[in-house]
C-alpha positions in Angstrom: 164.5 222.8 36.9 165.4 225.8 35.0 166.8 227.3 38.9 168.8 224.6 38.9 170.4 224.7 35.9 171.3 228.0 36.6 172.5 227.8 40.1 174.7 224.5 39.3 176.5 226.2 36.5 177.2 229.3 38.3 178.7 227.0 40.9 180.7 225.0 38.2 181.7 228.1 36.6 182.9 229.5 39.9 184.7 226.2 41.0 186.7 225.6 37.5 187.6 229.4 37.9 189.5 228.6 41.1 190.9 225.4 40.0 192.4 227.2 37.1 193.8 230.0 39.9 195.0 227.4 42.0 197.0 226.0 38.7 198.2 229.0 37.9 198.9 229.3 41.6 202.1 227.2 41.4 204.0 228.6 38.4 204.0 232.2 39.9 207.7 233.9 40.4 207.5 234.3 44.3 210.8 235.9 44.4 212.5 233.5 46.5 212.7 229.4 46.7 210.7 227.7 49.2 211.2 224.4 48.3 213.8 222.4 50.8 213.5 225.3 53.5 212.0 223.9 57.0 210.2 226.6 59.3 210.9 226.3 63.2 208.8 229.3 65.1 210.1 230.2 68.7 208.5 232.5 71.0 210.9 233.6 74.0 208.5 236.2 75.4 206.6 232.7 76.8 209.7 231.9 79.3 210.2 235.3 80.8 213.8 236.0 78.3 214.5 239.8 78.5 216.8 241.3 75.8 220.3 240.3 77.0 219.5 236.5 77.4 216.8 236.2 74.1 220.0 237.5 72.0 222.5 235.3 73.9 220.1 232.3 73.1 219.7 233.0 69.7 223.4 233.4 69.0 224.2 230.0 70.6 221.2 228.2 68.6 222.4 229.6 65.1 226.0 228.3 65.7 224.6 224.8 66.9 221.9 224.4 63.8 224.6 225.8 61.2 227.1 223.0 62.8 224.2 220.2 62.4 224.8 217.4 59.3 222.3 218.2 56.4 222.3 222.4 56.8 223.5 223.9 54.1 222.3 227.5 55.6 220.1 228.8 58.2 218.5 232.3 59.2 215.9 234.1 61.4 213.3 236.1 60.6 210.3 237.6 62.4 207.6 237.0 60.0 207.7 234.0 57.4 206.4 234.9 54.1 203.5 234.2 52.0 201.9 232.3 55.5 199.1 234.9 55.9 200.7 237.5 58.7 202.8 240.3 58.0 204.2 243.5 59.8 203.8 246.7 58.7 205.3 250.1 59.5 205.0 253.6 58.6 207.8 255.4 56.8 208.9 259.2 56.0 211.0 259.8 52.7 212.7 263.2 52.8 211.1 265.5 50.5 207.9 263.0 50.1 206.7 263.4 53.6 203.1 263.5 54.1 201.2 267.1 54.4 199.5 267.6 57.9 196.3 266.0 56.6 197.3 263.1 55.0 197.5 259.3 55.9 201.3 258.2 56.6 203.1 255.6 54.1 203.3 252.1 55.0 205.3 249.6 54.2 206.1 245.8 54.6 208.6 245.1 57.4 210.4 241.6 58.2 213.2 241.6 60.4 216.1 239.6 59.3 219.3 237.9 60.5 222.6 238.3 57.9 222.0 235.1 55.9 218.5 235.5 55.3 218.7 236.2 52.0 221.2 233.9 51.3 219.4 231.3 52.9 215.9 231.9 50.7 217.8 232.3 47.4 216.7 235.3 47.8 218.7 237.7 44.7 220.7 240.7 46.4 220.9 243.3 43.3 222.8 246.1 44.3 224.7 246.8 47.6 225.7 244.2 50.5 224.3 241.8 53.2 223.7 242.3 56.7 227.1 241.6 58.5 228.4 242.0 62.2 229.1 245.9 61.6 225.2 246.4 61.8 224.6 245.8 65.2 223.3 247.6 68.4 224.5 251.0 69.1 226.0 251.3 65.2 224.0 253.8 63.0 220.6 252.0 61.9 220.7 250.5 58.3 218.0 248.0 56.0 217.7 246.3 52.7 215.0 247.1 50.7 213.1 245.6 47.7 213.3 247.3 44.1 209.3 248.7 44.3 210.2 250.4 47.5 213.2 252.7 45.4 210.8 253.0 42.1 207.8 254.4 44.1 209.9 257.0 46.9 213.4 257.5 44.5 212.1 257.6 41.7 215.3 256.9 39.9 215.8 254.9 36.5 219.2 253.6 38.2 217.9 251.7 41.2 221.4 251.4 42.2 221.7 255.0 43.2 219.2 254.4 45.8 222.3 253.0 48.0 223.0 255.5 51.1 220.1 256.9 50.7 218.1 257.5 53.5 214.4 257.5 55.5 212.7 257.4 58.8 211.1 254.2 59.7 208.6 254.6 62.4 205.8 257.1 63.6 206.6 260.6 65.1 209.5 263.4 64.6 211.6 260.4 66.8 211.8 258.0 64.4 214.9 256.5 63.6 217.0 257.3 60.3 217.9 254.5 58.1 220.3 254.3 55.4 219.8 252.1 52.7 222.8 249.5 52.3 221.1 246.7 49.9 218.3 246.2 47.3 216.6 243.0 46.8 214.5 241.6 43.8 210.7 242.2 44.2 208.8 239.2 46.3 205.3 238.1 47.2 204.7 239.0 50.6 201.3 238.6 52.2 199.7 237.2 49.1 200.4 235.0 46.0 198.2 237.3 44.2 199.6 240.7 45.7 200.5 243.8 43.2 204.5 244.7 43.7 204.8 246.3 47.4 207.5 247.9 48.8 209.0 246.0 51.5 212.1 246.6 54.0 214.2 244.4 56.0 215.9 245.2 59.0 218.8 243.4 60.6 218.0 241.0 63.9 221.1 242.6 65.6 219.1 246.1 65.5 215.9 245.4 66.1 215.6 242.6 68.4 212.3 240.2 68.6 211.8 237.5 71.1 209.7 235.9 68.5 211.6 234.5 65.9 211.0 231.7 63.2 214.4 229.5 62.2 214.6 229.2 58.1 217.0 225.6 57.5 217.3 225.1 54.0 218.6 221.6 54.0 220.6 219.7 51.6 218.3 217.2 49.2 217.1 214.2 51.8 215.2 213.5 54.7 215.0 216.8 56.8 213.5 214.7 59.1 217.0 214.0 60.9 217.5 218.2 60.7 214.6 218.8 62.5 215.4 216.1 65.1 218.9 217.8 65.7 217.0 221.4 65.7 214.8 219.7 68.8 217.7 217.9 70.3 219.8 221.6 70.4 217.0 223.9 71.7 216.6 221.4 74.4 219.7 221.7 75.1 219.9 225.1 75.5 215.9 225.1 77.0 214.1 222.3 77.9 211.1 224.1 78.6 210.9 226.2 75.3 208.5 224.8 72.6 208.8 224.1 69.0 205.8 225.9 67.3 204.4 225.3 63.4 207.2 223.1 62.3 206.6 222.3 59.0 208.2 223.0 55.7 208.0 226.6 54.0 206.3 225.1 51.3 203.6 223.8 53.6 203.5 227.5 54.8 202.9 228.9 51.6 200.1 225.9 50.8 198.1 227.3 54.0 197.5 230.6 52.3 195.9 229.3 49.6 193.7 227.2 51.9 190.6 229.3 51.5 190.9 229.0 47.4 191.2 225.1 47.8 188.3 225.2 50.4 185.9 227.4 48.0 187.0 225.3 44.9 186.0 222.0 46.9 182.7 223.6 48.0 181.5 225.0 45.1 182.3 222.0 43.0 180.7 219.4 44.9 177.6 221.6 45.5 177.3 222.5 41.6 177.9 218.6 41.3 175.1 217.6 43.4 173.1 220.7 41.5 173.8 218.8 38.6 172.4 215.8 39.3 169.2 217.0 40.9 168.7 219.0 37.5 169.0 215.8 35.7 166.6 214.1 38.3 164.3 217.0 37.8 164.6 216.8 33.9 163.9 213.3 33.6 161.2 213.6 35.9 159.6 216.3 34.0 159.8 215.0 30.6 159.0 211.5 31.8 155.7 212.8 33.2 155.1 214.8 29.9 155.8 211.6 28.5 152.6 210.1 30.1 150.4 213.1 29.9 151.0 213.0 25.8 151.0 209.6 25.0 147.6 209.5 23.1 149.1 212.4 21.2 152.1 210.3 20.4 150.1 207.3 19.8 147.8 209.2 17.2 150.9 211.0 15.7 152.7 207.5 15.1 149.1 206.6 13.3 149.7 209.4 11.2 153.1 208.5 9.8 155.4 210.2 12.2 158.6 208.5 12.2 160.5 207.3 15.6 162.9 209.8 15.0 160.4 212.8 15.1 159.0 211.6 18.6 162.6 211.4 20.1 163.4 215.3 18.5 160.0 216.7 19.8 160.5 215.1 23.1 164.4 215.7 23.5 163.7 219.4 22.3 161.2 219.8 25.7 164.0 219.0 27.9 166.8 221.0 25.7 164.8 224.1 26.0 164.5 223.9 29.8 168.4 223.4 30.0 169.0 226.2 27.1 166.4 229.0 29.5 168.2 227.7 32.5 172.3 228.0 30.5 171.0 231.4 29.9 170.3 232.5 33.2 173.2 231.1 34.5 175.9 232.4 32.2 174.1 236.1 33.6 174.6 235.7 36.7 178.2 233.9 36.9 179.4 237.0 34.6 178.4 239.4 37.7 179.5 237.1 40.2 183.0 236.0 39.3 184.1 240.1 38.8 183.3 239.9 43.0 185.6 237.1 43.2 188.6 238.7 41.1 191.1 239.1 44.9 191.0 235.0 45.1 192.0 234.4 41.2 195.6 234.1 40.1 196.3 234.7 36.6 192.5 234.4 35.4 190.3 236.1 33.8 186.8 236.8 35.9 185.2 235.8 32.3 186.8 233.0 30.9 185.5 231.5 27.6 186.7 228.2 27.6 185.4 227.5 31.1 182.1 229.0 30.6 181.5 227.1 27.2 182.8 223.8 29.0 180.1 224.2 32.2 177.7 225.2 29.5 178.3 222.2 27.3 178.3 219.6 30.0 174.9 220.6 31.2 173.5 221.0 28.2 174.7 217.2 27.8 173.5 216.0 30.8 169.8 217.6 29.8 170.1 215.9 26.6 171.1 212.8 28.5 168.2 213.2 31.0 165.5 213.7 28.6 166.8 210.9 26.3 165.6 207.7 28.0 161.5 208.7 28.2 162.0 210.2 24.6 163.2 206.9 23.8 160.5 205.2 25.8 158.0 207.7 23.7 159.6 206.1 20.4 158.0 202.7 21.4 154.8 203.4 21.7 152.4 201.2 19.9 149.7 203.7 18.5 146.9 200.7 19.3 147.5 200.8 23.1 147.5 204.8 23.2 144.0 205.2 21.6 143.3 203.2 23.7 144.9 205.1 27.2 143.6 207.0 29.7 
């Protein structure tokens, strides 16, 4: 009994933890708005495009989804945020390159068509936009967050980060890049993530077959978007497919699917912990119950009051749950430290949900051990001289 105690609130403890994360989850600043932007993923490689044609087709598919009722602006980008895949690349910072010896930078990457930012609500701080002067052939440019100029400029003006420039890539070829934009901070890979430094590069530079269309759509059904999104990529190729259609929202919801998963396990196990302690307490007093009721019986005979019977026998029960608490609040204060990378905005200890869990089984012991204590109240002292 006293395992289970302690195993069901360690799984209670660990299950309100992640509710509370998952809470918390939704309020965080994820530097952007999701909400009312539908994700269309298209994968070009699949039906043999090369270069010349994959650019052609995405130029003709922005114009037709940008012309469709309901869009009130649309973008690519290579990698959607927050939906649990990335891209990351190496970078060189004159006068912060790495010695011989030592590991390379990294950074995020996402490339990006002119309105993505626009598009996401995304704030633009200092500097411009991709436009149509940043295309192939012209000298290579990028946007970058405000962590990225903090950690390699190291300037209290951000803003004079602005021509600035680095090498984006692996080897003594890399490409330079000037800086022509700087955008405010964003979660990238995870809700949870400390402040990264990211960079965006324009579509028109660095071309991708695979490409996800951003619509943010105007307040209604983006069913009918969607439908017109279909209707125009048909149109242009029957035989491409639409892939992971959903909303952005939706996107950021599958990241957190482990947290919801581990909430929903752990809960209904330290539920059905629960009640198998209090089936085990119950059992266990309700035998001790039997065993002792010739002791009742001849304490009754000697003037011990109902209430004194209920207190000795609730206090068996109340003991096993207290040993059992104990144990429990141990090992849940080492365990939920492991667990710290899947909590947002809480605490590994918290007090209130420990002293909740705690409480409740301490009530459901009480509970448990209450109905053969109040059995052990009734016992007419005649009959339990008289029991074997």
């Amino acid at each position: 009994m006293v395992a289970q105690i302690a195993i069901s609130l360690v799984l209670l403890i660990t299950a309100g933890l992640f509710l509370r994360s998952l809470g918390n989850a939704a309020k965080i600043d994820v530097g952007f708005k999701p909400e009312g932007v539908e994700t269309v993923a298209l994968d070009l490689q699949t039906q043999g495009y090369d270069q010349a044609k994959g650019r052609e087709f995405y130029q003709q598919l922005m114009e037709r989804v940008a012309a469709l009722p309901g869009v009130r602006a649309a973008s690519l980008a290579r990698m959607v945020p927050l939906n649990g895949s990335n891209m990351k690349e190496g970078i060189s910072v004159p006068g912060k390159e790495p010695a011989p010896d030592e590991q390379g930078t990294v950074v995020g990457l996402n490339i990006v068509d002119a309105r993505y930012f626009e598009m996401l609500e995304m704030p633009l701080l200092y500097g411009r936009s991709f436009n149509d002067r940043d295309k192939q052939g012209a000298p290579q440019v990028a946007i970058v967050n405000e962590t990225m100029v903090r950690r390699f400029y190291r300037d209290p003006d951000v803003s004079r980060a602005l021509g600035q420039t680095f090498a984006l890539g692996q080897g003594a070829k890399a490409p330079r890049v000037t800086i022509i934009g700087i955008v405010k901070d964003a979660k990238y890979d995870t809700l949870g993530e400390d402040p990264q430094p990211f960079v965006y590069q324009p579509f028109q530079q660095s071309y991708s077959g695979e490409m996800t269309l951003h619509i943010r759509t105007a307040p209604g059904d983006p069913g009918n978007v969607l439908a017109g999104v279909r209707r125009e990529v048909a149109e242009l190729d029957k035989d491409l497919p639409l892939l992971n259609v959903m909303p952005l929202t939706e996107q950021i919801r599958v990241g957190l699917l482990p947290l919801r998963m581990a909430a929903t396990v752990a809960g209904t196990l330290g539920v059905f912990g629960m009640l198998l302690a209090a089936l085990g307490i119950f059992g266990v007093v309700n035998y001790s119950v039997t065993q002792r009721t010739r002791e009742i019986g001849i304490r009754i005979s000697l003037g011990a009051q109902g209430r004194d019977v209920l207190r000795m026998i609730l206090g068996q029960g109340f003991w096993l749950a207290l040993i059992g608490i104990g144990i429990g609040l141990a090992i849940a204060t080492a365990l939920t430290r492991a667990l710290m990378s899947l909590l947002y905005g809480v605490s590994a200890i918290e007090p209130l949900i420990f002293a909740e869990v705690a409480i409740l089984l301490a009530g459901v012991a009480l509970l448990a051990s209450y109905i053969p204590a109040r059995r052990a109240t009734k016992v007419d002292p005649m009959v339990a001289l008289r029991y074997e």
